[in-house]
DODRENLO-655583 format. One line per field, with one value per residue (C-alpha): x, y, z; residue number from 1. Coordinates in pm, 1 decimal, decimal comma. Layout:
<patis>
c1: c(X:...)
c2: c(Y:...)
c3: c(Z:...)
nr: c(NUM:...)
</patis>
This chain:
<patis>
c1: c(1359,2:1486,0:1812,2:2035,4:2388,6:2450,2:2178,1:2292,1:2171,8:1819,5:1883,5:1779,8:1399,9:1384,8:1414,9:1099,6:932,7:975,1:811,2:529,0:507,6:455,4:202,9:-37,8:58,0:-12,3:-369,5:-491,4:-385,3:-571,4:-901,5:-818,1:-782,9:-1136,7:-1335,9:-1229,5:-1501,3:-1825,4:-2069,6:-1941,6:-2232,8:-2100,7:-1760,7:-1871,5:-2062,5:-1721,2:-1486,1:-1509,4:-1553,0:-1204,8:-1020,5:-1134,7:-959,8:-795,5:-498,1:-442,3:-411,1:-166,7:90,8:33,3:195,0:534,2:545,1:596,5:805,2:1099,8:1014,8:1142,7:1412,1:1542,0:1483,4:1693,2:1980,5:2042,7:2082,4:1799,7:1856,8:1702,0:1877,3:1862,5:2012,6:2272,1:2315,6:2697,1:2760,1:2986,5:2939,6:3323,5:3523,7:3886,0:4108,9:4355,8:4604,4:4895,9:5234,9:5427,8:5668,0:5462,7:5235,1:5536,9:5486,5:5364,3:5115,1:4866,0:5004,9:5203,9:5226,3:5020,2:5108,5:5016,4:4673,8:4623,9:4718,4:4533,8:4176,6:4207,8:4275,6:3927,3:3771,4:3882,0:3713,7:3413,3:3362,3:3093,6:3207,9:2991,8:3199,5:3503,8:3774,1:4129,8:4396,0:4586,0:4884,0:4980,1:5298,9:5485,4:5233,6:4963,4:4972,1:4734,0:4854,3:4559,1:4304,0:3928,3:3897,4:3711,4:4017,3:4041,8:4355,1:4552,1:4448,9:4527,2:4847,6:4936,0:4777,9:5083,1:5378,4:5340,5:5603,5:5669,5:5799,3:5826,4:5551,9:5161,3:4991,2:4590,2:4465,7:4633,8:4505,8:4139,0:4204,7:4380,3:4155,4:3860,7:4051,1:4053,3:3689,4:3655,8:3832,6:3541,9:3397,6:3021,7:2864,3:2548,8:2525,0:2547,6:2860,0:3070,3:2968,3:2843,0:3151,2:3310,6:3693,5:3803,4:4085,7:4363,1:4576,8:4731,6:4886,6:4899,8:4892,8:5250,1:5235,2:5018,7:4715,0:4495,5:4207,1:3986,7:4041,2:4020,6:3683,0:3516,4:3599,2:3468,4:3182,1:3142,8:3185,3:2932,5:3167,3:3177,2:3489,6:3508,3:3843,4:3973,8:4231,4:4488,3:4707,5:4683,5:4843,7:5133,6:5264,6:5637,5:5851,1:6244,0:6346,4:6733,8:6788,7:6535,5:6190,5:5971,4:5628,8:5329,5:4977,8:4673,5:4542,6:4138,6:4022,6:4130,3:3997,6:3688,6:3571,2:3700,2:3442,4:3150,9:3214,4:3168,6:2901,0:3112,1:3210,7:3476,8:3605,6:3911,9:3926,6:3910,5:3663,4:3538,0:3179,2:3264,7:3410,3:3069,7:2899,2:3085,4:2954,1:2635,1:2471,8:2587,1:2405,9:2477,7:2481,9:2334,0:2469,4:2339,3:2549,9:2322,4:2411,1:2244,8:2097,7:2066,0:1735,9:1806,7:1672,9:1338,6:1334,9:1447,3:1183,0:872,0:995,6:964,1:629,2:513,0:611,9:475,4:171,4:167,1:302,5:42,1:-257,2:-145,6:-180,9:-497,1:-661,6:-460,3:-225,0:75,9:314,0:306,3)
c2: c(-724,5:-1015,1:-1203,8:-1488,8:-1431,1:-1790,4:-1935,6:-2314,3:-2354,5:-2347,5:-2681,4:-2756,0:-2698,6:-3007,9:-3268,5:-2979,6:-3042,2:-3409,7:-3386,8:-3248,5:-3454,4:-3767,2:-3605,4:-3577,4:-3885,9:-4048,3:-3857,6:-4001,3:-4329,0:-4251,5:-4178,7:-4494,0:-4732,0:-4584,2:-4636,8:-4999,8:-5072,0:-5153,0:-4988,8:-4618,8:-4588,3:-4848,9:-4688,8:-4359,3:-4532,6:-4697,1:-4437,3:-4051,2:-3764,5:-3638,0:-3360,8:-3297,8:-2994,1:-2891,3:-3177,6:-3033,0:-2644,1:-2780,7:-2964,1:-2722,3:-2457,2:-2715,5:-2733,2:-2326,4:-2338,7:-2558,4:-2359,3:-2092,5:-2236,5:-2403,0:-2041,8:-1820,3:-2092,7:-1903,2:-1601,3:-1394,8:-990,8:-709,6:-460,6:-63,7:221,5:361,4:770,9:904,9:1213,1:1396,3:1749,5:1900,4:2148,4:2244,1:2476,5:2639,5:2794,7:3071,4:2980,4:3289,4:3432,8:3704,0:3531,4:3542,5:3875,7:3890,9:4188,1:3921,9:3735,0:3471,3:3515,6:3533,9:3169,2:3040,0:3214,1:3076,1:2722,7:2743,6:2890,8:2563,0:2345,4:2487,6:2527,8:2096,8:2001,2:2213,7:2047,9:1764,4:1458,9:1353,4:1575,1:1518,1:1766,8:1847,3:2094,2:2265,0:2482,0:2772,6:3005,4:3037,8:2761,4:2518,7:2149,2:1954,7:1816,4:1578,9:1515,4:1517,1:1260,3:1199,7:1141,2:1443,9:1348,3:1389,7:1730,5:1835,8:1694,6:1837,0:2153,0:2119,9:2073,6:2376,4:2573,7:2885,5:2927,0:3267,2:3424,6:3420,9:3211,8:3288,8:3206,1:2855,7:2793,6:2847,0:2627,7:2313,0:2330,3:2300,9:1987,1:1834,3:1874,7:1698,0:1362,3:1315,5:949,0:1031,7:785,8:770,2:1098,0:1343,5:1589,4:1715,2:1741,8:2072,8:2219,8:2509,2:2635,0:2822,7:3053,4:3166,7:3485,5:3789,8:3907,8:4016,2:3760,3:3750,0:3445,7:3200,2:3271,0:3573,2:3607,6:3726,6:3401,4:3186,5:3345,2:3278,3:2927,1:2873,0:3058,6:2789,1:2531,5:2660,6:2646,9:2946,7:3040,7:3232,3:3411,4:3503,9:3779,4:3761,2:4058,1:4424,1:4698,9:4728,9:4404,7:4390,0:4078,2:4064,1:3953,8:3916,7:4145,3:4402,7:4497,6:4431,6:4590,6:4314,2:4477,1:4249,3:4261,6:4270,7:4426,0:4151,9:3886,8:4009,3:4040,0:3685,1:3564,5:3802,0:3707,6:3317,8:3395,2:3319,9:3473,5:3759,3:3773,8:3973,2:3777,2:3421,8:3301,0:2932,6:3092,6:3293,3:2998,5:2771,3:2995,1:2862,5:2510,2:2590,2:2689,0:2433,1:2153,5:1750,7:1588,4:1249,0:932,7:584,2:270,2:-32,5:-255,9:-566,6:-606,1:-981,4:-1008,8:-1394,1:-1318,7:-1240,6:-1567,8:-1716,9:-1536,7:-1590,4:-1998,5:-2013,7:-1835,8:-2066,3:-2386,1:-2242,9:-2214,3:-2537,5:-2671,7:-2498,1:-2622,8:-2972,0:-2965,9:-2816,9:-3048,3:-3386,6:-3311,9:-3393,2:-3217,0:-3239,0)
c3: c(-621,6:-474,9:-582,5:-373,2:-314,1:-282,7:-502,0:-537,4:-160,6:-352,7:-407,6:-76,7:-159,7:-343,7:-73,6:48,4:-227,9:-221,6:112,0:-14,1:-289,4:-71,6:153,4:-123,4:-266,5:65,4:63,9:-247,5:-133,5:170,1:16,1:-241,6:34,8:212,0:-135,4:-71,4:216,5:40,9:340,6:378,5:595,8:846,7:809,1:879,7:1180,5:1322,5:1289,6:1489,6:1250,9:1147,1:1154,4:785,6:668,0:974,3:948,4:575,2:772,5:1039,4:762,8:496,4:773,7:822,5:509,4:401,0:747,7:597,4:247,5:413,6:564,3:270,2:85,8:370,1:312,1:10,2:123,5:-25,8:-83,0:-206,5:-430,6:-267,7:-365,9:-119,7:-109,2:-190,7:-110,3:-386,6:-260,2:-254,8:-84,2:-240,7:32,0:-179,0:56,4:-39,8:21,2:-148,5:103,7:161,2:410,4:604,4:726,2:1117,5:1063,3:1148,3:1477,5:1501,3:1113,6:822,4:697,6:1060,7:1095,6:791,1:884,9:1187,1:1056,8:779,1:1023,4:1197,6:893,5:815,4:1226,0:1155,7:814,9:808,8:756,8:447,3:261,6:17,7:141,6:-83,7:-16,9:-319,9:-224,9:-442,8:-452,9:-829,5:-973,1:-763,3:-641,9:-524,9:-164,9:-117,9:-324,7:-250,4:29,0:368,1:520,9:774,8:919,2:565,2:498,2:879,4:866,2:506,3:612,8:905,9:653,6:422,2:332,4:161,0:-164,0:-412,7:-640,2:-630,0:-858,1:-751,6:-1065,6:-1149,5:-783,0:-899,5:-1236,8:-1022,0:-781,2:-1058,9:-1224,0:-875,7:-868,5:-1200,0:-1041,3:-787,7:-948,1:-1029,8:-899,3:-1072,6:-1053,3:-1398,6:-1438,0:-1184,8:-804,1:-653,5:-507,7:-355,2:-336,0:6,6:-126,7:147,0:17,9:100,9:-224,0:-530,9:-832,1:-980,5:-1191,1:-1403,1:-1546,9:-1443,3:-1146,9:-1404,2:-1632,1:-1319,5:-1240,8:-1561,5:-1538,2:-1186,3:-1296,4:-1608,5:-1397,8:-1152,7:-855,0:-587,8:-523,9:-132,6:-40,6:280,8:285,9:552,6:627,2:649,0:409,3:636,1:642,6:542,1:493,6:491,3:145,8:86,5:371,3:263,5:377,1:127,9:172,4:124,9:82,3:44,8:-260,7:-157,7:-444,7:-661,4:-387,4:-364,0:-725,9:-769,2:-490,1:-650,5:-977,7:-910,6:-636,5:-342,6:-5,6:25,5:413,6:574,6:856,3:907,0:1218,7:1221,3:1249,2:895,6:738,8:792,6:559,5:288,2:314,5:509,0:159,1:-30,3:-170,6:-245,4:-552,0:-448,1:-643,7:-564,5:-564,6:-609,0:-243,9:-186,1:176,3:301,0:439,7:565,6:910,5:780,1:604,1:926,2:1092,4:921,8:912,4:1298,5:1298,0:1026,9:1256,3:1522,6:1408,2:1272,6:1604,9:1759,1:1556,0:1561,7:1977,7:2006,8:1730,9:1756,4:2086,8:1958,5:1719,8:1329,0)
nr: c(1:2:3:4:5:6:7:8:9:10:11:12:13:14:15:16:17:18:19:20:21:22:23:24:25:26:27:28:29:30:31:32:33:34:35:36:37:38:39:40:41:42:43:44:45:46:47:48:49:50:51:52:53:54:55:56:57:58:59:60:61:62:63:64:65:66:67:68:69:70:71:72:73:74:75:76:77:78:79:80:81:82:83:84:85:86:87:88:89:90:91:92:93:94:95:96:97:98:99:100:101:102:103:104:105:106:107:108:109:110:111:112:113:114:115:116:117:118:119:120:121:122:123:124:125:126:127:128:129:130:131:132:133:134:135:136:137:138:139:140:141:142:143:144:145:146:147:148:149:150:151:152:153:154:155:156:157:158:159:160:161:162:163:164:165:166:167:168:169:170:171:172:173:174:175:176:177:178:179:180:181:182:183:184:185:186:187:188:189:190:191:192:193:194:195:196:197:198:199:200:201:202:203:204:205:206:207:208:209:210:211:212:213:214:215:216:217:218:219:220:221:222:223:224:225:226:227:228:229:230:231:232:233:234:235:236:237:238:239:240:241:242:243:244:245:246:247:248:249:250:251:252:253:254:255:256:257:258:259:260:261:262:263:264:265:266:267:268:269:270:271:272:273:274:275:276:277:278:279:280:281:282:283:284:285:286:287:288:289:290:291:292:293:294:295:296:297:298:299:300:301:302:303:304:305:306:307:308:309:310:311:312:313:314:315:316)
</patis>
């Protein structure tokens, strides 16, 4: 469909119009002031055989040239529908002093950091990216956003904190989710939440609750466990033993049809976007299409240009 984004410049077909106006006026007269002679016979003797039709061709062409023009001062556009991609990924990364422990070199918490930060330059760009850090409850450090940079550089500033709190993870995650605008598009966008833990869950709501609501919401959950059952972290001048809890992990990721992985490779990571989908929203964009307005103006006057040589030599 066609619509003007500056439609008062249609004003400027009616001196167009006017133009045209006066041309056919001018042909009446014409054929008016010929009925005039009483001998068409000798008239038709004196005078060459016209151009008949022809002349009508060459300024009919001018004519739907400065149409044109007058039309592409408006700005004409047509409406189309531009894709937005809503598909989601939510890293949820554990905090608890227990990813302290250096069973995994430098240190849990840093493989961690540095397989998300991997995870975030491997991630294509079309999608919406948040980060949600978890230790005695879960906060959302960025929200879902295209902006790479923000979740690299909050990814950068975690710090650890006490307690485990997988399953509020899961839930805050899933509300972050819910505040992607729709777009067009009906309910919430196909999503997936990358969980980084080592431990056990020690506050907040359970796994298994957390799983059943992922699983409502139809959004995988995949978790990574980082550590190995003889980490050990020094709390208040004790060594405190830190196990990872895998068991728990890994029914969380069955449950909601996710990934469960003890290790944490950029190639492992890909699988949990390379089987998701999009959600495709449109936005309705107009896109000027002046310059074919423009365009089809100069063809028109050149062809009327053109005609006019060949069968009068000389230019409309």
């Amino acid at each position: 469909m066609i619509r003007f984004l500056e439609p008062w410049w249609l004003l400027a077909l009616l001196p167009v119009i006017a133009i045209a106006a006066v041309y056919v006026w001018r042909q009446f007269r014409r054929k008016q002031y010929a009925v005039r002679f009483a001998n068409l016979d000798l008239l038709r003797t004196l005078a060459p055989k016209g151009l008949g039709w022809r002349r009508h061709v060459a300024a009919g062409t001018f004519l739907l040239a400065l149409l044109a023009l007058a039309t592409a001062m408006a700005r004409p556009s047509i409406d189309r529908e531009e894709p937005l991609e809503r598909a989601t990924i939510m890293l949820a990364i554990d905090v608890s002093l227990s990813m302290e422990a250096d069973d995994v070199a430098p240190s849990r918490i840093e493989a961690a950091q540095e397989a998300a930060k991997q995870f975030v330059t491997e991630l294509p760009p079309t999608y919406n990216l948040g980060l949600v850090s978890f230790a005695k409850s879960a906060n959302v450090l960025v929200p879902p956003t295209k902006d790479r940079t923000a979740v690299q550089q909050a990814i950068d500033g975690l710090t650890l904190a006490e307690a485990t709190a997988t399953g509020e993870a899961v839930f805050t995650c899933l509300e972050a989710v819910r505040s992607v605008p729709a777009d067009g598009a009906q309910g919430i966008p196909p999503a997936r939440i990358v969980l980084l833990s080592d431990g056990y869950r020690t506050s907040g709501r359970s796994v298994e609750e957390a799983a059943a609501a992922a699983s409502a919401a139809n959004v995988p959950v995949s978790t990574i466990a980082f550590g190995t059952d003889a980490g050990v972290v020094d709390i208040g001048g004790q060594l405190q033993p830190v196990p990872v809890d895998r068991r728990a992990l890994a029914e969380l990721a069955e449950t909601t049809q996710g990934f469960f992985y003890e290790a944490a490779s950029v190639s492992e990571l890909k699988q949990v976007y390379e089987d998701m989908g999009s959600s495709i929203g449109h936005r309705v964009e107009p896109r000027e299409v002046t310059q074919w307005y423009a365009g089809i103006a100069l063809l028109f006057a050149l062809a009327a240009g053109g005609m006019s040589l060949i069968w009068t030599s000389r230019l409309p």
